[in-house]
VOGU-3710 file (C-alpha; in Angstrom, 3 decimals, decimal comma):
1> xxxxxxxxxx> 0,000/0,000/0,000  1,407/3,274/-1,017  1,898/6,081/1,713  -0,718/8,940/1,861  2,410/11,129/2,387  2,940/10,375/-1,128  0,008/10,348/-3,037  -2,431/12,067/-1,712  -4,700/9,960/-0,074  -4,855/6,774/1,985
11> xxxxxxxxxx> -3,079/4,711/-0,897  -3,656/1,930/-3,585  -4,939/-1,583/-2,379  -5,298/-4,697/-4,384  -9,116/-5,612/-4,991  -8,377/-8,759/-2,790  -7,474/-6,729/0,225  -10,229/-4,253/-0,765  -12,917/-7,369/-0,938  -11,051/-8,427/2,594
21> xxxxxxxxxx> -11,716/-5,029/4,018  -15,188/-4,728/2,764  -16,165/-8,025/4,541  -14,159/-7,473/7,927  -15,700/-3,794/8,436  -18,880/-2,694/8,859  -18,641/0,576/7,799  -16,187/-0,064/4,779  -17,943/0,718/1,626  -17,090/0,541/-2,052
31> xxxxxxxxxx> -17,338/2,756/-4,820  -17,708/2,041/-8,366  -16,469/5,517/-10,341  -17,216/4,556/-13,763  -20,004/5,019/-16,063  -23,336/3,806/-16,559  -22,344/2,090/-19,952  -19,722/0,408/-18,194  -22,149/-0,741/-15,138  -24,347/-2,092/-17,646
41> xxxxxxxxxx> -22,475/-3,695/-20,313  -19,481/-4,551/-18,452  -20,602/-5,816/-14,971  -20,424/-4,500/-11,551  -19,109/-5,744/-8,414  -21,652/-7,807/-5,979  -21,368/-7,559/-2,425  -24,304/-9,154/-1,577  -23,000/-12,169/-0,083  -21,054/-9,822/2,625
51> xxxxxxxxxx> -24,310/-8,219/2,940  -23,383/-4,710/1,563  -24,130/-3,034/-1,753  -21,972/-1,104/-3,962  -22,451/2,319/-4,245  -21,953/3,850/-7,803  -21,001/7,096/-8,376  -19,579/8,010/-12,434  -16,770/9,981/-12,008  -16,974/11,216/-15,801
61> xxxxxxxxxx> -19,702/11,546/-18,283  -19,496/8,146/-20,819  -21,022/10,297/-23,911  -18,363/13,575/-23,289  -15,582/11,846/-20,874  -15,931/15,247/-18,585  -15,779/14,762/-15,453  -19,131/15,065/-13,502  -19,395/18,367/-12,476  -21,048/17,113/-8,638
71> xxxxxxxxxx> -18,987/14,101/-8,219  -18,493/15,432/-4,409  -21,938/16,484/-3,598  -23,234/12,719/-5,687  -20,522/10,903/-3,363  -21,399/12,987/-0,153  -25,143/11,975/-0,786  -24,873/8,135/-1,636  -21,952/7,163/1,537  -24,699/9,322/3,407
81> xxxxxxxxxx> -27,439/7,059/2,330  -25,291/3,613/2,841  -24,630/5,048/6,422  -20,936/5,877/6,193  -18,802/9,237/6,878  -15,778/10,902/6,204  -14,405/8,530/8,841  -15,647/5,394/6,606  -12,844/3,487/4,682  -14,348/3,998/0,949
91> xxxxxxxxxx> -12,114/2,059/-1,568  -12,643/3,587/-5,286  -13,115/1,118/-8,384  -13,020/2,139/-11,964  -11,884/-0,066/-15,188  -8,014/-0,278/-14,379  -7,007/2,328/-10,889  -6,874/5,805/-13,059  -10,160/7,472/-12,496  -10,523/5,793/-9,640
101> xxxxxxxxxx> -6,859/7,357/-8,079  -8,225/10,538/-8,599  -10,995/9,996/-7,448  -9,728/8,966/-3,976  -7,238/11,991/-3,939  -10,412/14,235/-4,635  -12,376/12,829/-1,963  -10,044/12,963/0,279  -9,223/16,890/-0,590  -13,129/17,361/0,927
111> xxxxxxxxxx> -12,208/15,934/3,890  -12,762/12,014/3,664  -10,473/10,304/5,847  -9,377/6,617/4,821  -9,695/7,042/0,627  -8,191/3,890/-0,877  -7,999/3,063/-4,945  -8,721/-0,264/-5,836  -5,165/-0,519/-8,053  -6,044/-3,109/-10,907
121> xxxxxxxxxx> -9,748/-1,514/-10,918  -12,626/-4,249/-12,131  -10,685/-5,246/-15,128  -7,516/-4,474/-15,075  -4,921/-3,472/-17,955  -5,130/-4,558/-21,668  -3,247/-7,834/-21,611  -0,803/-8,762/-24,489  -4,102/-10,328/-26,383  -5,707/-6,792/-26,238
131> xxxxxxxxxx> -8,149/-8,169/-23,530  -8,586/-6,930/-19,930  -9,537/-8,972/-16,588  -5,749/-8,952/-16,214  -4,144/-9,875/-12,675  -4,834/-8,054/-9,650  -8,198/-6,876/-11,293  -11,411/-7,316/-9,645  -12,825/-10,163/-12,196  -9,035/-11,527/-12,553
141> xxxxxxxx> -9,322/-12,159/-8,641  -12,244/-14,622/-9,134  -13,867/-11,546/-7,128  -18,422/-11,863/-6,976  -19,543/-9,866/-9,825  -22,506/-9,755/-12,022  -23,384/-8,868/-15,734  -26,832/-7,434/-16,962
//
């Protein structure tokens, strides 16, 4: 895990320590960044079976790529509704850790306490074979997700 001193926030965590932390803690709660496209098309993580939901919060616009302009006040709203704070471990998923990173630094700029990026994200990196679900990513892991 990276130092906070150096990044930013409370560092990058692989999705198996993330999944780990999710099921020790009660009030550790997850947060898909990317877009509705990719929640649909791509799959989503499933927490059911640590009886928690995933909270999902686009960090950019799928049809422009900008950034949504009330990320903050969306994120404030939906760790509000899942019962957390800005004392809750949230750990940050996107595709592959980039939107994701910033996302973490961001939240933690407004005050959120223990922000953590979920490195490989739900996918991962384009392997050699121009495929993701590389290692380390959330499907890679063997990690409950589902597909619509």
């Amino acid at each position: 895990m990276s130092s906070s001193m150096d990044v930013g926030y409370a560092g990058d965590v692989s999705a198996k320590a993330a999944w780990e932390s999710l099921a020790a803690s009660a009030d550790a709660i997850l947060v898909d960044v990317r877009t509705r496209a990719e929640w649909t098309y791509v799959g989503v993580p499933v927490l059911s079976g640590i009886d928690k939901e995933t909270l999902f919060v686009a960090w950019n616009d799928f049809d422009t790529g900008a950034r949504v302009p009330d990320f903050l006040g969306r994120l404030t709203a939906a760790v509000a509704a899942a019962e957390g704070g800005k004392d809750s471990p949230i750990y940050f998923l996107c595709r592959s850790g980039a939107r994701s990173r910033n996302a973490a630094i961001t939240a933690t700029e407004a005050g959120y306490a223990r922000c953590y990026n979920v490195e490989h994200g739900f996918e991962g990196d384009l392997g050699p074979d121009g495929h993701r679900a590389t290692a380390g990513s959330w499907k890679a892991e063997g990690l409950p997700w589902a597909q619509s």
